[in-house]
VORO-226339 format. One line per field, with one value per residue (C-alpha): residue number from 0; residue in one letter; chain; z, y, x. Coordinates in steps of 0.02 Angstrom, whole numbers, plus 50000, padded with zeros to 5 digits. Each point is the difference from the previous one (the first is absolute). Layout:
N
nr = (NUM | ...)
rest = (A | ...)
kette = (A | ...)
zz = (Z | ...)
yy = (Y | ...)
xx = (X | ...)
REM end
This chain:
447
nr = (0 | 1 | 2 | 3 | 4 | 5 | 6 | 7 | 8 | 9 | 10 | 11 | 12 | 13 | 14 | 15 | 16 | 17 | 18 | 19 | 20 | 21 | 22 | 23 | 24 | 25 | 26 | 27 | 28 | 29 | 30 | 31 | 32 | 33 | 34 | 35 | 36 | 37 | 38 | 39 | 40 | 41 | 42 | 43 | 44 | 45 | 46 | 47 | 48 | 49 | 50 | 51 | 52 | 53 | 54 | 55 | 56 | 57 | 58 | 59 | 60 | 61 | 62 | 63 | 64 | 65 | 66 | 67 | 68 | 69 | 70 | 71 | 72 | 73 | 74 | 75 | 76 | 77 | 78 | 79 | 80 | 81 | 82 | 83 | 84 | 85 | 86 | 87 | 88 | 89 | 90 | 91 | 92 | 93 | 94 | 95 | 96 | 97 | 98 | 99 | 100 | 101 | 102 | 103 | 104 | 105 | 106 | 107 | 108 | 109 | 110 | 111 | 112 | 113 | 114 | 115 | 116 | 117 | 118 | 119 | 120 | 121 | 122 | 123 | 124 | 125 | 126 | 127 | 128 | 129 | 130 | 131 | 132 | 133 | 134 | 135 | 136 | 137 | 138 | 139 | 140 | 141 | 142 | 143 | 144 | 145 | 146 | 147 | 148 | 149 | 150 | 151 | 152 | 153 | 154 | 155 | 156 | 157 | 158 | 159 | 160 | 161 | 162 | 163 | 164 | 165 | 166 | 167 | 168 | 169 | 170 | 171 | 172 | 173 | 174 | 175 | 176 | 177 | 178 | 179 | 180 | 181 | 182 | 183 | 184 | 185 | 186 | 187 | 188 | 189 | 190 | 191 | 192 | 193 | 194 | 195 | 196 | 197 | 198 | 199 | 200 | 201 | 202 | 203 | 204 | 205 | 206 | 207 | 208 | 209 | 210 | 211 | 212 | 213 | 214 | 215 | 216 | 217 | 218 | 219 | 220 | 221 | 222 | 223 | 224 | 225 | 226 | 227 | 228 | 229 | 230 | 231 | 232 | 233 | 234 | 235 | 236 | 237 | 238 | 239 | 240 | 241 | 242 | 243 | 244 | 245 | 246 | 247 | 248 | 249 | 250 | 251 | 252 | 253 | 254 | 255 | 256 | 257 | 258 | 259 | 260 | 261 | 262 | 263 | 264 | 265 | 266 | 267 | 268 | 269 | 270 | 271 | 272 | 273 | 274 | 275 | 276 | 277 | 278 | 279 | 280 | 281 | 282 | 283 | 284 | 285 | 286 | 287 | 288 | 289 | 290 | 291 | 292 | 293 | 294 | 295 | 296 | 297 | 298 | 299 | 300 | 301 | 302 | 303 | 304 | 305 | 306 | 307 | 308 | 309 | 310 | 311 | 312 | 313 | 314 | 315 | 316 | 317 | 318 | 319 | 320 | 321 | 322 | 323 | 324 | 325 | 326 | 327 | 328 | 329 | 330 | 331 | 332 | 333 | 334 | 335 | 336 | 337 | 338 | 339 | 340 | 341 | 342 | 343 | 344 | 345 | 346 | 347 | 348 | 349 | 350 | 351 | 352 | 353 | 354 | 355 | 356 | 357 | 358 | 359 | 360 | 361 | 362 | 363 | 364 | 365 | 366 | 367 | 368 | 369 | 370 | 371 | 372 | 373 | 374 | 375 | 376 | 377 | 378 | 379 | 380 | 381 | 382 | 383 | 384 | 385 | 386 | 387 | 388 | 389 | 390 | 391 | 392 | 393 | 394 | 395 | 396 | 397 | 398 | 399 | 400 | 401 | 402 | 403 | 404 | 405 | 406 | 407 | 408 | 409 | 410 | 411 | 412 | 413 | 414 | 415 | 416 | 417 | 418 | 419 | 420 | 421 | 422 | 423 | 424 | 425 | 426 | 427 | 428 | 429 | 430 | 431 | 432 | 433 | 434 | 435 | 436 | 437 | 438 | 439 | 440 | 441 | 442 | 443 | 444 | 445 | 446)
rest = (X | X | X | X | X | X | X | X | X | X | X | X | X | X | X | X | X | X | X | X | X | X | X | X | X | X | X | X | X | X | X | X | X | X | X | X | X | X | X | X | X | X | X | X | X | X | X | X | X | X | X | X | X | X | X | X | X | X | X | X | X | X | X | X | X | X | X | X | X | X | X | X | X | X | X | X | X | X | X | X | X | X | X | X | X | X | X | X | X | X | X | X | X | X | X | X | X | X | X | X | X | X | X | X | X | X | X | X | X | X | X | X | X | X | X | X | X | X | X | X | X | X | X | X | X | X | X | X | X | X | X | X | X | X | X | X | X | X | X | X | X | X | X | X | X | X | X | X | X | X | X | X | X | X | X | X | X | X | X | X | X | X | X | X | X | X | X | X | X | X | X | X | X | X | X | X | X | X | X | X | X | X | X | X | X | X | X | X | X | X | X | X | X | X | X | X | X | X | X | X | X | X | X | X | X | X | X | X | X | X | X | X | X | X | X | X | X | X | X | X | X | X | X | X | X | X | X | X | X | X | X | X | X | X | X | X | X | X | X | X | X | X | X | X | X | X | X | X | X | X | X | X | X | X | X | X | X | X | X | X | X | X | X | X | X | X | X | X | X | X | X | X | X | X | X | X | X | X | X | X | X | X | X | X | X | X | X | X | X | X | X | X | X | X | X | X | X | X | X | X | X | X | X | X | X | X | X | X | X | X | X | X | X | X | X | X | X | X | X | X | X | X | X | X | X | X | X | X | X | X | X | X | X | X | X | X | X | X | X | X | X | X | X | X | X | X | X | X | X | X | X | X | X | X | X | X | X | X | X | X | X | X | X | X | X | X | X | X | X | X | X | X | X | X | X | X | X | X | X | X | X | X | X | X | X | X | X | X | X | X | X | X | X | X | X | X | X | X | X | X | X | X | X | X | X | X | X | X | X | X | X | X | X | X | X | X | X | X | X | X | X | X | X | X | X | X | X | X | X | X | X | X | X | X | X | X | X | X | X | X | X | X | X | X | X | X | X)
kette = (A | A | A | A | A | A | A | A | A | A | A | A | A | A | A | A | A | A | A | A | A | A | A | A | A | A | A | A | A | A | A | A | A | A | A | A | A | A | A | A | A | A | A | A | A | A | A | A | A | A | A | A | A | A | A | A | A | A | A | A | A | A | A | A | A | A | A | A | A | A | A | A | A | A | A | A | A | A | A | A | A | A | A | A | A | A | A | A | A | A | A | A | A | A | A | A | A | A | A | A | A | A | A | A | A | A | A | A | A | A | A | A | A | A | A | A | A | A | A | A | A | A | A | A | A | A | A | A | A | A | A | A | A | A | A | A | A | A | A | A | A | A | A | A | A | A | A | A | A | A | A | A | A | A | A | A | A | A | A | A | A | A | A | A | A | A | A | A | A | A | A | A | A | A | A | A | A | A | A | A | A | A | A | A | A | A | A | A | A | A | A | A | A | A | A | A | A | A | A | A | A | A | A | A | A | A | A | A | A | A | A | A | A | A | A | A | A | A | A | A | A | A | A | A | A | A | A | A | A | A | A | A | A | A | A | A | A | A | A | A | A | A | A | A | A | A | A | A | A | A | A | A | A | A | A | A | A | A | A | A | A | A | A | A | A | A | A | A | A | A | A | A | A | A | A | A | A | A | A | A | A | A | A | A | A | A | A | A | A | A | A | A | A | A | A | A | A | A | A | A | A | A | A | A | A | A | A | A | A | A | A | A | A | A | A | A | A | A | A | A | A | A | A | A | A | A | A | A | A | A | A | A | A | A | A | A | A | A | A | A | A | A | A | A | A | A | A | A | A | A | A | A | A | A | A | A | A | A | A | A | A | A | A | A | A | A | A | A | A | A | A | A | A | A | A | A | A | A | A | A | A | A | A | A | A | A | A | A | A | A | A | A | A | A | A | A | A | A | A | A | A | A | A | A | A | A | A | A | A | A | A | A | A | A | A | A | A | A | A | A | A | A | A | A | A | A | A | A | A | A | A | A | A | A | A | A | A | A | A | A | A | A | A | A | A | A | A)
zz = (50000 | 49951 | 50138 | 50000 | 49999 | 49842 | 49930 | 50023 | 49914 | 49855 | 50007 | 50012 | 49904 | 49854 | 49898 | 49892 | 50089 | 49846 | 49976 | 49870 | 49839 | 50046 | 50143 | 49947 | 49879 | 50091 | 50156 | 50158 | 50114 | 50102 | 50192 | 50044 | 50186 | 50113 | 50177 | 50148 | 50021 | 49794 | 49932 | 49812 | 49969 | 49819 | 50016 | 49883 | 50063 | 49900 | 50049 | 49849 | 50099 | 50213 | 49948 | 50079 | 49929 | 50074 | 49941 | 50115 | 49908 | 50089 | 49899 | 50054 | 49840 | 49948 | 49955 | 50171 | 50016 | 50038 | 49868 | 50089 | 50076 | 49801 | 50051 | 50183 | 49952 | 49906 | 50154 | 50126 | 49920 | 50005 | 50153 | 50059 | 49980 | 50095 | 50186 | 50115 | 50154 | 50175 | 49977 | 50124 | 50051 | 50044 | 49836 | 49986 | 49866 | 49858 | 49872 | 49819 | 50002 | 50144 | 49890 | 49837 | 50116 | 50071 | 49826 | 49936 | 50154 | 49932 | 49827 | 49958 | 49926 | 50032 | 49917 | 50000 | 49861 | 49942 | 49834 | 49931 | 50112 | 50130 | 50116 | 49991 | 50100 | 49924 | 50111 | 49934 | 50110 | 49987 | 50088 | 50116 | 50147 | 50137 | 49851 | 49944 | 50177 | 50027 | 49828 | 50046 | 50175 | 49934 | 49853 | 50121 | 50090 | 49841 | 49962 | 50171 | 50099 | 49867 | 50094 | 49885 | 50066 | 49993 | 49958 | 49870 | 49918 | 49984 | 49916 | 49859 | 49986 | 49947 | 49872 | 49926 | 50008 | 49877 | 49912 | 49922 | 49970 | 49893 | 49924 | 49971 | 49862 | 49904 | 49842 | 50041 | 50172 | 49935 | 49881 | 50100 | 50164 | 49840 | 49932 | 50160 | 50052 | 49841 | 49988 | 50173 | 50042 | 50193 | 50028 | 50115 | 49860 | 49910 | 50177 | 50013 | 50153 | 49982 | 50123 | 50071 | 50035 | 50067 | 50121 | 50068 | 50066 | 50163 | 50105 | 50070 | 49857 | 49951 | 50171 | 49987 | 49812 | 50050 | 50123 | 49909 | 49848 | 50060 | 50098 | 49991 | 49947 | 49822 | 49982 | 49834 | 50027 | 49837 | 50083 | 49863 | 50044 | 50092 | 50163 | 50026 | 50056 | 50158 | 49995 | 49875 | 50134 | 50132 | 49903 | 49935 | 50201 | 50057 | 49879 | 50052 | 50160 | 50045 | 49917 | 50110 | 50007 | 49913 | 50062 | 49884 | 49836 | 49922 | 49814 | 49913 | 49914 | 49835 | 49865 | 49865 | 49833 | 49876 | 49884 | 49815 | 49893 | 49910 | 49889 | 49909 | 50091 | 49935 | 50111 | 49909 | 50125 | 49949 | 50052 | 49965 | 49926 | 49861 | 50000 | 50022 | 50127 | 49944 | 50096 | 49913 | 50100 | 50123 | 50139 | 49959 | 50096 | 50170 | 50012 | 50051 | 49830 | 49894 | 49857 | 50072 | 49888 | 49834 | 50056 | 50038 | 49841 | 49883 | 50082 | 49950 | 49820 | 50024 | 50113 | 50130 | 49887 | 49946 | 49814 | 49957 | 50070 | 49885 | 50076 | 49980 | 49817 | 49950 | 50114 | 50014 | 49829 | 49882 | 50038 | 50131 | 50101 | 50165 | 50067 | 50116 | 50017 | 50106 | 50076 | 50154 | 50122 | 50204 | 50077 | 50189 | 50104 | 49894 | 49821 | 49972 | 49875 | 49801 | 49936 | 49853 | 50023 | 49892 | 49970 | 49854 | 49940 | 50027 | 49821 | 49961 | 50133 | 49929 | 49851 | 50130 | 50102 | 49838 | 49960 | 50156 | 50030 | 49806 | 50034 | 50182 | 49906 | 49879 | 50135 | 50102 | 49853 | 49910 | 50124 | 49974 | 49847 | 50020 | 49978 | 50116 | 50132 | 49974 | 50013 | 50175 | 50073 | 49930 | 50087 | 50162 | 50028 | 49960 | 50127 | 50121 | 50106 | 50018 | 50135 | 50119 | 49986 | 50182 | 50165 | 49977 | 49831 | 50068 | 50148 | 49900 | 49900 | 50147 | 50117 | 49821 | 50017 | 50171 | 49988 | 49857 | 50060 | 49848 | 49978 | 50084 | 49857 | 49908 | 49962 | 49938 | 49900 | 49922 | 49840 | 49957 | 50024 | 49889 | 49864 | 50021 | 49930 | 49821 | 49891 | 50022 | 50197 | 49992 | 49877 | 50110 | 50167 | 49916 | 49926 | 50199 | 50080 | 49872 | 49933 | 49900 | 49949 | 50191 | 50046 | 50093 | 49917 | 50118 | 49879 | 50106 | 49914 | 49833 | 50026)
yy = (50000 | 50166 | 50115 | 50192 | 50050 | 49916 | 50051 | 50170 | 49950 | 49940 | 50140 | 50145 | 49945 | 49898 | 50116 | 50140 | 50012 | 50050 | 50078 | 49971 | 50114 | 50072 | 50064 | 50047 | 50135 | 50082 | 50068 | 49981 | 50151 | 50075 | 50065 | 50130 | 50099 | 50049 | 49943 | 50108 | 49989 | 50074 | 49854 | 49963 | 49833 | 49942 | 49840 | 49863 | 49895 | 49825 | 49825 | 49934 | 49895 | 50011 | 50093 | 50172 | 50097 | 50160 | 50134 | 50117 | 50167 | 50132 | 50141 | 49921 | 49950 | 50027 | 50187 | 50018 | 49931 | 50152 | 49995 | 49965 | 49832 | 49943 | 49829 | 50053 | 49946 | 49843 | 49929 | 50061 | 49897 | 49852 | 49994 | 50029 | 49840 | 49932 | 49962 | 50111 | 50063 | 49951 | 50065 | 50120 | 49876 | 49875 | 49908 | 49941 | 50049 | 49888 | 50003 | 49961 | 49829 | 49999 | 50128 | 49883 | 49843 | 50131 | 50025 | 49832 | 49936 | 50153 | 49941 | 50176 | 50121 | 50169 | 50095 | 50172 | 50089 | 50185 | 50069 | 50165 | 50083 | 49872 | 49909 | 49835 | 49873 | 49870 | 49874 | 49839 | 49866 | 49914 | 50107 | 49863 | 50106 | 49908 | 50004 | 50169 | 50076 | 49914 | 50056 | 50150 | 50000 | 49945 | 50113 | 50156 | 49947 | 49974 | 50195 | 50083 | 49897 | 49974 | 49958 | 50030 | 49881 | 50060 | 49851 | 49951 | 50161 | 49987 | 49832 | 50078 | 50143 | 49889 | 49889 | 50179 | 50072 | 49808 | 50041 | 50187 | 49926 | 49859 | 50119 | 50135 | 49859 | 50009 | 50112 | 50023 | 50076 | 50131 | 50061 | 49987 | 50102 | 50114 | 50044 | 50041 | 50119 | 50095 | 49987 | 50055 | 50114 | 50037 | 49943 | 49824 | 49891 | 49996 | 49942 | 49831 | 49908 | 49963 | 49934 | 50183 | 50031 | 49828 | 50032 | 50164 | 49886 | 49915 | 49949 | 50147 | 50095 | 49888 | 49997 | 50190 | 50029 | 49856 | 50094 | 50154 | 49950 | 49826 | 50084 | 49968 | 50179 | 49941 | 49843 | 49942 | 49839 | 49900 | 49869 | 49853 | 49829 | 49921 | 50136 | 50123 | 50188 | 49974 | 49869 | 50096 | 50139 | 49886 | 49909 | 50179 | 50095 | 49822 | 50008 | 50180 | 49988 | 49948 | 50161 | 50141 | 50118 | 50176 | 50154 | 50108 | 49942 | 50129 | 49993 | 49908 | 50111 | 50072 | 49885 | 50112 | 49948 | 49921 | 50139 | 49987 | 49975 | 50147 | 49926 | 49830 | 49894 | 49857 | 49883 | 49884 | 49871 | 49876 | 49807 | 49835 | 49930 | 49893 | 50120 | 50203 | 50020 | 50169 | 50109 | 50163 | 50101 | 50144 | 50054 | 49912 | 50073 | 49989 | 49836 | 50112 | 50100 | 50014 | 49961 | 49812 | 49913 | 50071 | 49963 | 49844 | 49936 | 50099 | 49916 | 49850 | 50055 | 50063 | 49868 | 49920 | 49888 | 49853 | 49941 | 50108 | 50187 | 50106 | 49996 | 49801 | 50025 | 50101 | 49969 | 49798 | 49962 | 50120 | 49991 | 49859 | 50123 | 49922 | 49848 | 50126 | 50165 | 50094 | 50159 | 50060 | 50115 | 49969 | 50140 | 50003 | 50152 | 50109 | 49972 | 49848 | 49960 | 49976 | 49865 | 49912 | 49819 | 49909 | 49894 | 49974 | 49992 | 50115 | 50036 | 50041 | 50096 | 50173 | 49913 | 49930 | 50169 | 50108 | 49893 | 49985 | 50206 | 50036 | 49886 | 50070 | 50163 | 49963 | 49921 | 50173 | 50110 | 49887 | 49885 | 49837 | 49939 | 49972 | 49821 | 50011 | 50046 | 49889 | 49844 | 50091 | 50019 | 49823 | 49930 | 50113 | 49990 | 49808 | 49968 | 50109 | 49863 | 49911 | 50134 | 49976 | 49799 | 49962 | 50075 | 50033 | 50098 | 50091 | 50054 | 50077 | 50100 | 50059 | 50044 | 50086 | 50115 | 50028 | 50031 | 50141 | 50079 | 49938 | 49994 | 49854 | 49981 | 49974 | 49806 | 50031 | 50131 | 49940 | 49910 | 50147 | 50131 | 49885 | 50001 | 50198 | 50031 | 50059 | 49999 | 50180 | 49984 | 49873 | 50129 | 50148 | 49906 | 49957 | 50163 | 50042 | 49891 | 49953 | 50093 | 49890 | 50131 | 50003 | 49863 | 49872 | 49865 | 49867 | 49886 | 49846 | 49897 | 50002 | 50118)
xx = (50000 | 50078 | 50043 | 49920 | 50175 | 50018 | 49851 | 50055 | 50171 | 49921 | 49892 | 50101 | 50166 | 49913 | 50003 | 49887 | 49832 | 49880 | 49862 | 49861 | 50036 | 49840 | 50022 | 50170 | 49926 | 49897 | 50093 | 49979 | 49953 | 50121 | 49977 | 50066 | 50020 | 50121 | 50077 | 49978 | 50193 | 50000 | 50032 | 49914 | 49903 | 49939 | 49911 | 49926 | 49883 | 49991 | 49956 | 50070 | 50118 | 50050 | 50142 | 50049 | 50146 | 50047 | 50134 | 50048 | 50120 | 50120 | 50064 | 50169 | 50087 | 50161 | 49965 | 50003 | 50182 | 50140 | 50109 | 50134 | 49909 | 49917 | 49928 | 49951 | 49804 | 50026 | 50133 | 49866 | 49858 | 50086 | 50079 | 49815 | 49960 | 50154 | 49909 | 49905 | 50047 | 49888 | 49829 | 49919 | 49893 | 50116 | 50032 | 50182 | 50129 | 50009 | 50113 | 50009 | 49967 | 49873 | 49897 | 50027 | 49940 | 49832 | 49959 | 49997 | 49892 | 49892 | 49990 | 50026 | 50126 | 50072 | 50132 | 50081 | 50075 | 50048 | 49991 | 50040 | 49860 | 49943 | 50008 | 49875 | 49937 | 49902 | 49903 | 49932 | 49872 | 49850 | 49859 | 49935 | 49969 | 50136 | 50136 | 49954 | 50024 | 50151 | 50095 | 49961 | 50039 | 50186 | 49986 | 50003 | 50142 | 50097 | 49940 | 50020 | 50146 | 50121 | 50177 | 50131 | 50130 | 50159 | 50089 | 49873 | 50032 | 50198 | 49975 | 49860 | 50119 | 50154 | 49854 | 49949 | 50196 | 50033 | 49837 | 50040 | 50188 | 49937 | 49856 | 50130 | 50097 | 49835 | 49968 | 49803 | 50038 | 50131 | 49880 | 49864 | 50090 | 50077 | 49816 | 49924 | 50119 | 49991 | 49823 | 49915 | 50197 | 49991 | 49827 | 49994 | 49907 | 50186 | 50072 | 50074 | 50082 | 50203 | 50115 | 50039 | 49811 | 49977 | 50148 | 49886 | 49847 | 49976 | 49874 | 49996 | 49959 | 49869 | 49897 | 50015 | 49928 | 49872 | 49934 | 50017 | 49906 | 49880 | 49864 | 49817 | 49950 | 50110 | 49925 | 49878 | 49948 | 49905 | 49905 | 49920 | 49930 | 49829 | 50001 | 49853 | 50038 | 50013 | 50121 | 50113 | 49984 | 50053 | 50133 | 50085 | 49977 | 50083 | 50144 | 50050 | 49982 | 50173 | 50075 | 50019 | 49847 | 50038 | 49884 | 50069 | 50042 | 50082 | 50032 | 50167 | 50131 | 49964 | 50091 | 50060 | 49911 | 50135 | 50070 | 49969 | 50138 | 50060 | 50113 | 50051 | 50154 | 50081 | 50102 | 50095 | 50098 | 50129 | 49960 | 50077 | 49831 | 49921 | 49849 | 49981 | 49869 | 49917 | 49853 | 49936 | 49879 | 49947 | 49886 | 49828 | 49851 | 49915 | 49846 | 49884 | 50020 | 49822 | 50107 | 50026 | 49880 | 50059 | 50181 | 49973 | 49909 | 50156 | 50124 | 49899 | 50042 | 50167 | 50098 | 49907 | 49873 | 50149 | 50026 | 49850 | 50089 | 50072 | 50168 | 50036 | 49922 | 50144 | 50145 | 49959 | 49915 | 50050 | 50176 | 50049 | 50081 | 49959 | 49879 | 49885 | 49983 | 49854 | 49937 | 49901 | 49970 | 50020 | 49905 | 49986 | 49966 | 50101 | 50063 | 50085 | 50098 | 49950 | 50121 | 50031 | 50122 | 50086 | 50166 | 50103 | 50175 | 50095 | 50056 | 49803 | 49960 | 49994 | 49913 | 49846 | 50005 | 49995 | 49843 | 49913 | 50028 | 49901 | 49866 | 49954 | 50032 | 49893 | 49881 | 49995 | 49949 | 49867 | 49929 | 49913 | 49902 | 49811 | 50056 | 50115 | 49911 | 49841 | 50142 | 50080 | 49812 | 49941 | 50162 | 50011 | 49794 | 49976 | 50156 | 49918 | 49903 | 50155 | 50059 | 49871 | 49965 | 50084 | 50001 | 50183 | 49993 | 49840 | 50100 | 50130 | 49871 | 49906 | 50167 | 50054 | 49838 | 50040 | 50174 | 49964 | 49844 | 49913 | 49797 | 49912 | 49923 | 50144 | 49999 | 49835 | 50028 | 50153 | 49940 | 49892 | 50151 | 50113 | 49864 | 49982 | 50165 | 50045 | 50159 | 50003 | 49999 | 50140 | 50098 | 49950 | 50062 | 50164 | 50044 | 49965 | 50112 | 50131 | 50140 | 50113 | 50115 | 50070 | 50004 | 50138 | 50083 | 50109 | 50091 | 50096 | 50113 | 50134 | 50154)
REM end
């Protein structure tokens, strides 16, 4: 006879839990209110499966990060999850393993991460009420005692220090440290960690920007699986409550916006390599732009839509000048980056990057075909159910809304914005936000 700890194994970790394609297209509602202690809650409600996943988001990312310290958020997240100290109700320490064994006795999951903007922590259990309340229970400790062993942390340091030595032999990661820098300048998006800023951070540091920056006041929590309102209100109150309370929760520093470029830069740097690792690009534009929609269906046309973009039809088939090539934009808070990736040899590298700069030049000042557009829309709109068929990808959409003060509305909405757009929108947007004549080129590889 199978165990309920199994069962909520099997549950939890088998894999995708799907929705019907129905109910994937039309969205579900999203709850919204807010906490006493200021804290934002967007919940959806679905009995679909006895699944709850909860995100909870900090504006603690690495744009946070002093310069001198680059890597401060992504070292703090993890070391998060490396034990708890003794709760304040008597609960004893446990470390690393102890929480790894708690978990799997849960049949549940929780991890932390940081990205470029924040800090996450994503909560996975079955919402049977006495495993529900304890994943939780464990959940806040995980949030509000961290303990940031010492000894743990010189150990990650010295894996990290090996890390960025072995990453630092790789093409990809020269370009890719060279292109953000000249992209985004002083700004903290083109900040990477090294061995000099890694040397800057202990645990001392970290408990001191945690408590800085992880307060309930900050919090967004995206709450999606079988609970009702109260219980999301119960779940997100118990979660927070291990964080020290903040009466006054005055506002973050101002983050300067990234600067536009205001002229073209070309880095060429010399690499022992089979293959030239090139990125051409600049400052993209913020998510919460109106222009999103229209971006997003161009870059369809131009890189981002695979053997059927312009880019791979004239770099890849015209001419063989590389196996992939692609385009995108990464916006987050502020503008990140427009890029456009590819590799070749190093001997046709000014031949692809001549290319690939006249057709997005060509891309910026006429826009998309009728026909090209209908084939972005057919593709991006009939894919569109795909991104909400499990609790996990509707999650990420709803924390997404959340994280970017975006209408609640918006999932729902979504297919009839996509269809709104023209070829003269996408051309408009692009003429907006691109300007190919100044723009940086990062060429790795060759002499």
């Amino acid at each position: 006879m199978m165990t309920l700890k199994k069962l909520a194994l099997r549950a939890v970790f088998a894999g995708t839990a799907v929705f019907g394609l129905g109910s994937a297209q039309a969205a579900l509602p999203i709850q919204h209110w807010t906490l006493a202690n200021g804290a934002k809650i967007y919940l959806v409600a679905t009995n679909a499966l006895p699944i709850v996943d909860v995100q909870v988001d900090f504006d603690a990312g690495s744009r946070r990060d002093p310069a001198p310290q680059a890597g401060l958020a992504s070292v703090t997240s993890a070391m998060v999850e490396k034990g708890v100290r003794a709760g304040k109700s008597g609960e004893p320490a446990l470390d690393q393993n102890a929480l790894g064994e708690a978990w799997a006795d849960l049949g549940a999951s929780f991890d932390v991460s940081a990205g470029t903007d924040r800090m996450s922590y994503l909560l996975r259990t079955l919402s049977d009420p006495a495993l529900l309340g304890k994943a939780v229970a464990l959940a806040s400790r995980e949030i509000g005692e961290p303990s940031f062993p010492d000894d743990v942390w010189l150990r990650e340091r010295e894996r990290i220090n090996a890390a960025i030595k072995e990453a630092n032999t790789k093409p990809a990661t020269i370009a890719g440290r060279a292109f953000g820098q000249d992209v985004y300048g002083v700004h903290p998006y083109g900040q990477e960690v090294t061995e000099e800023t890694l040397a800057r951070i202990d645990t001392a540091t970290m408990r001191q920007r945690y408590q800085q920056l992880i307060v309930p006041c900050r919090a967004k929590l995206s709450i999606v699986g079988a609970v009702t309102r109260a219980e999301a209100e119960s779940v997100a109150t118990t979660l927070l409550s291990r964080l020290p309370a903040n009466d006054a929760c005055t506002p973050l520093p101002t983050i300067a916006p990234v600067a536009a470029l205001t002229a073209p830069k070309d880095e060429r740097i010399p690499f022992d390599s089979a293959q030239a690792h090139v990125f051409i690009g600049q400052p993209g534009y913020p998510r919460k732009d109106p222009d999103h929609f229209a971006l997003n269906l161009g870059n369809y046309v131009l890189g981002g839509g695979g053997f059927v973009s312009r880019l791979t039809n004239e770099v890849r088939e015209k001419r063989g000048l590389t196996y992939s090539v692609y385009s995108g934009f990464a916006p987050g808070l502020d503008a990140g980056a427009f890029r456009i990736g590819f590799q070749t040899r190093p001997d046709q590298a000014e031949e692809a990057i001549k290319v690939s700069r006249e057709v997005l030049a060509k891309f910026v000042a006429e826009g998309p075909t009728e026909s090209e557009l209908k084939a972005a829309k057919d593709n991006l709109i009939g894919g569109f159910p795909l991104l909400l068929d499990s609790n996990r990808k509707l999650i990420g959409n709803v924390a997404n809304i959340a994280w970017h003060d975006l209408p609640l509305d918006y999932l729902d909405t979504w297919t009839t914005r996509m269809n709104a757009v023209t070829a003269a929108d996408v051309k408009a947007a692009f003429a907006r936000k691109l300007q190919p004549e100044r723009m940086v080129t990062v060429v790795v590889g060759g002499k």
